[in-house]
C-alpha positions in Angstrom: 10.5 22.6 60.8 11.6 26.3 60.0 11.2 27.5 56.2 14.4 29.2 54.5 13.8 31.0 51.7 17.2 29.5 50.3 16.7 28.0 46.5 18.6 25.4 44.5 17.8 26.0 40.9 18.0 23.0 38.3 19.4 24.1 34.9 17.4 21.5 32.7 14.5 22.0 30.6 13.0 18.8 30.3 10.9 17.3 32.7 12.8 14.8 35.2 12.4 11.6 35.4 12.9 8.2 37.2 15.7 6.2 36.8 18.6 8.5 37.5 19.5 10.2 40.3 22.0 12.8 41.7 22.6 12.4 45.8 24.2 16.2 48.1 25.2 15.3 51.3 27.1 17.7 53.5 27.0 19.6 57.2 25.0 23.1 57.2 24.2 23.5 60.9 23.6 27.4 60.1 20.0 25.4 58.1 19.7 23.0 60.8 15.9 22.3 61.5 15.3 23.9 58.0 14.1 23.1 54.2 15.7 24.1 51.0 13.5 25.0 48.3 14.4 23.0 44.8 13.8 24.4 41.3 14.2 24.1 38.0 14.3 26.0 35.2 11.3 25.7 32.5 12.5 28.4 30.2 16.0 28.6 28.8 15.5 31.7 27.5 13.3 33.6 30.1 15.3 31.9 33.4 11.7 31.6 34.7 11.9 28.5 37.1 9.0 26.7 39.2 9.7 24.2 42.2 10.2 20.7 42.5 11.6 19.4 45.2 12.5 19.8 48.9 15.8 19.4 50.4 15.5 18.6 54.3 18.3 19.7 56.6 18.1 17.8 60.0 18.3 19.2 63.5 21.9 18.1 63.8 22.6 19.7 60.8 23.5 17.0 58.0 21.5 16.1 54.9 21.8 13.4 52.4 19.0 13.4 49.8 18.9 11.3 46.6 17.6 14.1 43.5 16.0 12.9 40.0 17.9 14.1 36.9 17.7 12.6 33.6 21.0 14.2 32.7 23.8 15.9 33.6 22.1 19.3 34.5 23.3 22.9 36.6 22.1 23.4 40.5 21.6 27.1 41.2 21.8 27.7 45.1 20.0 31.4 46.1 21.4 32.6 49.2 20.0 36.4 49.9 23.4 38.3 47.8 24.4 35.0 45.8 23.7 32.5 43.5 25.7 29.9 44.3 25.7 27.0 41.4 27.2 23.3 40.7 27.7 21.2 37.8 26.1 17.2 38.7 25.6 14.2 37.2 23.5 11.0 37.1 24.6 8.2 39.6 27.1 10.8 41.2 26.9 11.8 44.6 28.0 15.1 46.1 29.4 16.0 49.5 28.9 19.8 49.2 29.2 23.0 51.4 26.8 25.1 52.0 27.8 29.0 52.6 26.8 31.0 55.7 23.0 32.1 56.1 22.3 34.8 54.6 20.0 37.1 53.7 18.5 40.1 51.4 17.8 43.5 53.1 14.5 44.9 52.8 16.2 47.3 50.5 17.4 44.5 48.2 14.0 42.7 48.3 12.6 46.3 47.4 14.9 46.8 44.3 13.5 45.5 41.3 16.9 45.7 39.3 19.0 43.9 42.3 20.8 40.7 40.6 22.6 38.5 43.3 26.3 37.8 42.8 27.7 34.5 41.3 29.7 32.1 42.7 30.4 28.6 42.9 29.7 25.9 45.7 32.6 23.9 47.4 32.4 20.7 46.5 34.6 18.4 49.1 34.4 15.0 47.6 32.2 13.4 44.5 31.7 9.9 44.6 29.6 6.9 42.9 26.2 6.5 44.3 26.9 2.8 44.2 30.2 2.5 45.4 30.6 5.8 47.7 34.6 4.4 48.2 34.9 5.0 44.6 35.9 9.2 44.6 35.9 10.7 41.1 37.2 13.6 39.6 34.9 16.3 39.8 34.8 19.2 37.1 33.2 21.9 39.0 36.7 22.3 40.7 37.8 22.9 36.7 35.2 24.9 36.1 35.9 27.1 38.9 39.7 26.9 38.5 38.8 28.3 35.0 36.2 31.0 35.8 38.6 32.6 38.5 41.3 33.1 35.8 39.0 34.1 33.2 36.9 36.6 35.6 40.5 38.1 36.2 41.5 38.7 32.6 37.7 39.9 31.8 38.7 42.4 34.5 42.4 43.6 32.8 39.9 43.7 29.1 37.7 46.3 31.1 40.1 48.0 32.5 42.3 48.5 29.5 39.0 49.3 27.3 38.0 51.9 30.2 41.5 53.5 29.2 41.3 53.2 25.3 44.2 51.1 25.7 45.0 48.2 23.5 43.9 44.9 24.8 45.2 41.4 22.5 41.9 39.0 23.4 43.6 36.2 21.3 46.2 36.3 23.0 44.8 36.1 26.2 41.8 33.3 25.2 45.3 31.2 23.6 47.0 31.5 26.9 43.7 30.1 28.5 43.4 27.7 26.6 46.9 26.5 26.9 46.3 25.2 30.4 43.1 23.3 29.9 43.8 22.1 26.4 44.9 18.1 27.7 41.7 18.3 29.3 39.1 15.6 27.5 35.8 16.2 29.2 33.8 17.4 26.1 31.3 19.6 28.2 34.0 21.3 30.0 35.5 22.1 26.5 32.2 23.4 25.3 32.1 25.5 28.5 35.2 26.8 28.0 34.9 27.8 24.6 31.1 29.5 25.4 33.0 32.0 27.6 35.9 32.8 25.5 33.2 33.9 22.7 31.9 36.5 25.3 35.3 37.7 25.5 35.3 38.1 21.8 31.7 40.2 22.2 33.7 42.2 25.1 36.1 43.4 23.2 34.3 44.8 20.3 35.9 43.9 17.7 34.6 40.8 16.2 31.7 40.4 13.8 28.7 38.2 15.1 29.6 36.3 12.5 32.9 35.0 13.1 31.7 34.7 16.4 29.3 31.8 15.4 31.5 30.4 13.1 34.0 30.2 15.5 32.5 29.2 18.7 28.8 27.9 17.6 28.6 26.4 14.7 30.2 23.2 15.6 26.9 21.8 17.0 23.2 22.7 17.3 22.4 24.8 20.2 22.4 23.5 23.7 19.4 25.3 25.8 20.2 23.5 28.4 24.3 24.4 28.9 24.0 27.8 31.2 27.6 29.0 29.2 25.9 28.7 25.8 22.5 31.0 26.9 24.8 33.3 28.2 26.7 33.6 25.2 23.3 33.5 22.9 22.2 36.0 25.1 25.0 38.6 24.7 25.5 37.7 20.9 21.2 38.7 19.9 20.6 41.1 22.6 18.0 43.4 21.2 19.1 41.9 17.9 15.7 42.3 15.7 15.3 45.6 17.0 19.1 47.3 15.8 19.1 44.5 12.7 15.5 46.4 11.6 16.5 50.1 11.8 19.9 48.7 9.2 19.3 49.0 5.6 19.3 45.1 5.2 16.7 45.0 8.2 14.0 47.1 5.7 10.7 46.5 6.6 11.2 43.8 9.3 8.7 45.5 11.7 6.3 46.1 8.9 6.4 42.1 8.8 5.8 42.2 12.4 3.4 45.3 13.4 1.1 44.5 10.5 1.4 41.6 8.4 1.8 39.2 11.6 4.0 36.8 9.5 6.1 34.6 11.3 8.0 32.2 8.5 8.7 35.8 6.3 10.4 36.7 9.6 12.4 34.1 9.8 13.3 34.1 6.7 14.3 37.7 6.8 16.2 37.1 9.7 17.9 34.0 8.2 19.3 36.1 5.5 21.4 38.1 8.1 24.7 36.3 8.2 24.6 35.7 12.1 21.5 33.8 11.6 22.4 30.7 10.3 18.8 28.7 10.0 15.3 28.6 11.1 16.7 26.9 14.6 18.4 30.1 15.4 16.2 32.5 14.1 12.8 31.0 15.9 14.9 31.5 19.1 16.2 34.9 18.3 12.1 35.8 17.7 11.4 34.5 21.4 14.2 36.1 22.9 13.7 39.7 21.3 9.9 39.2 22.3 10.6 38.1 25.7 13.1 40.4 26.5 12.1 43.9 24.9 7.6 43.0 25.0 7.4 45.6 27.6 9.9 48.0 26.0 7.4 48.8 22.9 9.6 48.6 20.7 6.4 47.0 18.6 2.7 46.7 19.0 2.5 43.9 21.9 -0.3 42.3 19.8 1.5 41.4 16.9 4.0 39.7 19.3 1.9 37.9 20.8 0.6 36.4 17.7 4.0 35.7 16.5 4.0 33.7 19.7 1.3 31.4 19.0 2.6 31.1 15.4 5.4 29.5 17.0 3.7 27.2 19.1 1.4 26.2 16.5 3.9 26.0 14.0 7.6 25.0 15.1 9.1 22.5 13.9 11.1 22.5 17.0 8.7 21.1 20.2 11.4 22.9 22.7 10.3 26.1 21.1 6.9 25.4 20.7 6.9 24.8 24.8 9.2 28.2 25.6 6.8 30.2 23.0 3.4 29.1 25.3 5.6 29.8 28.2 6.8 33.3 27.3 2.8 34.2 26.1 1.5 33.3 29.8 3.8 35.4 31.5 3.9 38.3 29.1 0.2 38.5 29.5 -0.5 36.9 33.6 -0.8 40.5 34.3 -3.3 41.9 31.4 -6.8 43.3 31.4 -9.4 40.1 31.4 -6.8 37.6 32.9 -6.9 35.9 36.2 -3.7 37.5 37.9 -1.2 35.3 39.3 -2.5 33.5 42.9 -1.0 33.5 46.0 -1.0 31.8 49.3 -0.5 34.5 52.1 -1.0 34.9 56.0 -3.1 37.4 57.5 -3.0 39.4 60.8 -4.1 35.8 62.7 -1.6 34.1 60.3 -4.4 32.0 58.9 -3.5 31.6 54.9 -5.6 33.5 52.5 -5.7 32.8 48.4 -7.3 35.3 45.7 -10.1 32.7 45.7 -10.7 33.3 49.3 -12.0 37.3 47.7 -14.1 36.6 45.0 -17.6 37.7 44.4 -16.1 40.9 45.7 -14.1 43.7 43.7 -10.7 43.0 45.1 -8.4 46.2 45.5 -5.2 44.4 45.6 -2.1 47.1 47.0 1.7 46.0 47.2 3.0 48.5 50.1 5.4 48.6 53.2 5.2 50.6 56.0 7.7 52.7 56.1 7.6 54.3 52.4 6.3 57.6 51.9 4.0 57.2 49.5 2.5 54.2 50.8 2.2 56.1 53.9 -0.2 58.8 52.6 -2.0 55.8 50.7 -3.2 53.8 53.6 -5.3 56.4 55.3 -7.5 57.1 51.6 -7.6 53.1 51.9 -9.1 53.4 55.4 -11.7 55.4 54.0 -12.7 53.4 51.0 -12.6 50.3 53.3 -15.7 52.1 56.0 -17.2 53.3 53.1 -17.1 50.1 50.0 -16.7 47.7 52.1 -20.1 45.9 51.2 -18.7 45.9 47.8 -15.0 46.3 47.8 -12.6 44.1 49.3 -9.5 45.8 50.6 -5.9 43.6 50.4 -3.0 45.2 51.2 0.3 42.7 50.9 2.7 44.5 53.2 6.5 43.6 52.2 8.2 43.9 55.6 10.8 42.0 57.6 8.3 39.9 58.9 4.9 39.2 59.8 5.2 41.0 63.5 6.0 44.1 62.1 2.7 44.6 59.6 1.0 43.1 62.6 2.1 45.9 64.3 2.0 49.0 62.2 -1.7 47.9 61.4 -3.1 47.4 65.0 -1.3 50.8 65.7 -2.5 52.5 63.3 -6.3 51.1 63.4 -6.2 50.0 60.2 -8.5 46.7 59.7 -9.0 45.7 56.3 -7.6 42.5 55.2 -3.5 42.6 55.1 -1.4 40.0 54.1 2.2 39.4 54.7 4.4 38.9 51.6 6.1 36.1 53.5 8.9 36.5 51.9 8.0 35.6 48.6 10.2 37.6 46.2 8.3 35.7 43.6 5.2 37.1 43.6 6.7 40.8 43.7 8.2 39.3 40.2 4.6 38.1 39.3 3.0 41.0 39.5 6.4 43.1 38.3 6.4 45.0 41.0 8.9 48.1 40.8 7.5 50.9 43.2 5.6 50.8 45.9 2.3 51.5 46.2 1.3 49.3 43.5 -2.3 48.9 42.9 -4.6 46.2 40.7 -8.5 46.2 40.3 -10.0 42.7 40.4 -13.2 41.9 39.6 -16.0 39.6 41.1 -15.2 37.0 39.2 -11.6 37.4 39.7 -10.0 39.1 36.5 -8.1 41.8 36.0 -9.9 45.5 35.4 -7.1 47.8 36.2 -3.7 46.8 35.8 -2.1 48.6 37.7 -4.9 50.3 38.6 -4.7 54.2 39.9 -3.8 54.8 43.4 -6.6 55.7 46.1 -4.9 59.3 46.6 -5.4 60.1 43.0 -9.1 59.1 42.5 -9.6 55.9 42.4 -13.1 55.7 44.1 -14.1 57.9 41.4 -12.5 55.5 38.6 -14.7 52.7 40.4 -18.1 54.1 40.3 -17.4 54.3 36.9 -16.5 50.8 36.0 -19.7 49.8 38.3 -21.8 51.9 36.3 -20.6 50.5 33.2 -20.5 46.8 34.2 -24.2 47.2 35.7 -23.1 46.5 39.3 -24.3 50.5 40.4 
């Protein structure tokens, strides 16, 4: 059975388990003979997801698979340019569509920044699991009915702020709401009302405040709803950071850069009138720290303290969970870790691990073979490889179309250390936050990090390593 790298994502945070299940069935012979790849999303405030599941397409092209969820939870489908999502719920089945087969160009793998586009899944029929006769309304077509209005008002509010025109967004969020209002579906309310305070944020002139009051504070937050991370997200974006250059915000990252103290930060914080209580300020702290860490806009040691201050100390086991969460990937890629594993095939397509290296230093390069740079990299790699080869282990993960063409470019070019093909796992370029190619790391002989990223073999590196030898007695 062929592997496509095509994802569904499941919006939920908590573990799934048994007793409840969600069923898609459908016709995707463009998949046939295929698997889908099922995830879920850990953190809420991150988006960092891991797999779960498989979803089998058979030769003649149908599927019908029964899903765990332990609540109504968000599907996230990644096809190359989009995400495609739907809204499902326990005991309800799904006859669904899946779009044409697609996928990334090499340029779009290679683009660190590339986002893929939104858009929602046809959904043909839902129906009880136990009585598949029994068709039931389904709210992704409301959902959708009400994104396609609102994405085409959003796009008058930019275009009228573009031209320093006057734009009424109450007007426009009542007339909205005029259509749906009848509707009783509680979640589809919330949903609506979590978009229209983005609007509000859109047009610039509304206090966060108001903004809470009005479209927040009627319940505690819901990590879980996709509509209210995006509006949390656009509400505290960067918010310590702006809130502590303020007069109010006085000595906020003295709190953080050298006292270390996590409950006077959240109490500081709490006293701004957009934070409302410890609930929202602890998740403000892991956002601002998960989002700007790498950014310095403070010492990365004092947040990650803060971090385990919250894991150790929440009141709130959700946070204490994202906070571990947001500390292991912040740091998978520091000196003295173990960096994040992989599972690649070589030049014979026989699967090779980090494991598969140790004992060795491993001199682990992210290239392709048609960029410049990596071009002038791989003959100085040649070199080190005749010349360090009792001692270090050349890997070279080649991001290509596929594994024919690094098998290729290698045999052509008589290069014969160890390469791996990337196999089109977009994931580990995230792992090791790959944004240029080459990009080096140093491992060690016992696998951890030394150099991350470590300098490039045209600018000295077999220099740098006799050096780090000499100094860890292996010279």
């Amino acid at each position: 059975m062929k592997k496509i790298f095509f994802v569904i994502v499941f919006f939920t945070f908590s573990y799934v388990g048994a007793g409840q299940v969600t069923e898609l069935t459908g016709y995707a012979p463009q998949f046939s003979d295929s698997y889908l790849l099922l995830q879920e999303i850990e953190n809420p405030i991150s988006g960092s997801s891991r797999v779960t599941d498989t979803l089998f397409i058979q030769e003649d092209g149908t599927f019908n698979q029964k899903i765990k969820i332990s609540k109504a939870t968000w599907l996230y489908v990644l096809t190359g340019l989009f995400k495609i999502y739907i809204y499902v719920e326990p005991n309800t089945g799904y006859e669904i569509e899946l779009p044409p087969k697609t996928k990334k160009s090499q340029s779009n793998i290679r683009n660190p920044f590339f986002k893929p586009m939104l858009a929602h899944i046809k959904v043909n029929r839902v129906y009880n699991i136990s009585d598949t006769t029994n068709t039931i309304e389904d709210i992704n077509t409301k959902i959708f009915s009400f994104d396609t209005l609102l994405a085409k008002k959003n796009q008058e509010l930019r275009m009228a702020r573009s031209q320093q025109k006057a734009f009424d967004t109450d007007s426009l969020i009542f007339a909205l709401e005029d259509i749906f209002k009848h509707d009783t579906n509680r979640y589809f309310k919330d949903y609506r009302y979590y978009r229209y305070g983005i609007i509000k944020i859109n047009s610039r002139d509304t206090r966060l405040k108001d903004i809470y009051d009005k479209y927040l504070a009627f319940d505690r937050p819901k990590l879980d709803n996709p509509a209210f991370m995006d509006l949390f997200g656009e509400m505290y974006k960067d918010f310590i950071f702006y809130y502590s250059r303020t007069e109010e915000g006085e000595g906020i990252n003295y709190l953080i850069n050298a006292l270390h103290q996590y409950d006077s930060l959240k109490t500081r914080l709490i006293e701004h009138e957009a934070v409302p209580d410890e609930e929202y300020a602890e998740l403000v702290i892991l956002k601002e720290i998960s989002d700007t860490y790498f950014k310095n806009y403070n010492k990365k040691e004092a947040l990650l303290m803060i971090l385990d201050s919250i894991n150790m100390h929440s009141s709130f086991p959700e946070h204490q969970r994202i906070a571990k969460m947001i500390k292991e990937h912040l740091i998978r890629l520091k000196k003295g870790n173990f960096p994040p594993g992989f599972n690649l095939p070589d030049m014979d397509n026989q699967y090779k691990t980090l494991d598969d290296f140790k004992g060795k230093y491993v001199y682990l390069s992210f290239c392709t073979t048609d960029n410049y740079s990596c071009l002038m990299e791989f003959p100085f790699l040649k070199v080190l490889h005749n010349q360090h080869k009792d001692h270090l282990q050349i890997v070279t993960i080649i991001v290509a179309e596929d594994i024919m063409d690094m098998q290729e470019f290698m045999i052509r070019n008589g290069y014969n250390w160890t390469s791996l093909f990337y196999d089109d796992n977009e994931e580990l370029l995230r792992d090791y936050d790959i944004r240029a190619y080459p990009t080096n790391f140093l491992i060690g002989p016992e696998g951890k990090l030394i150099q991350s990223p470590a300098i490039l073999a045209t600018e000295g590196f077999e220099q740098q390593l006799f050096r780090i030898m000499r100094a860890r007695g292996d010279l």
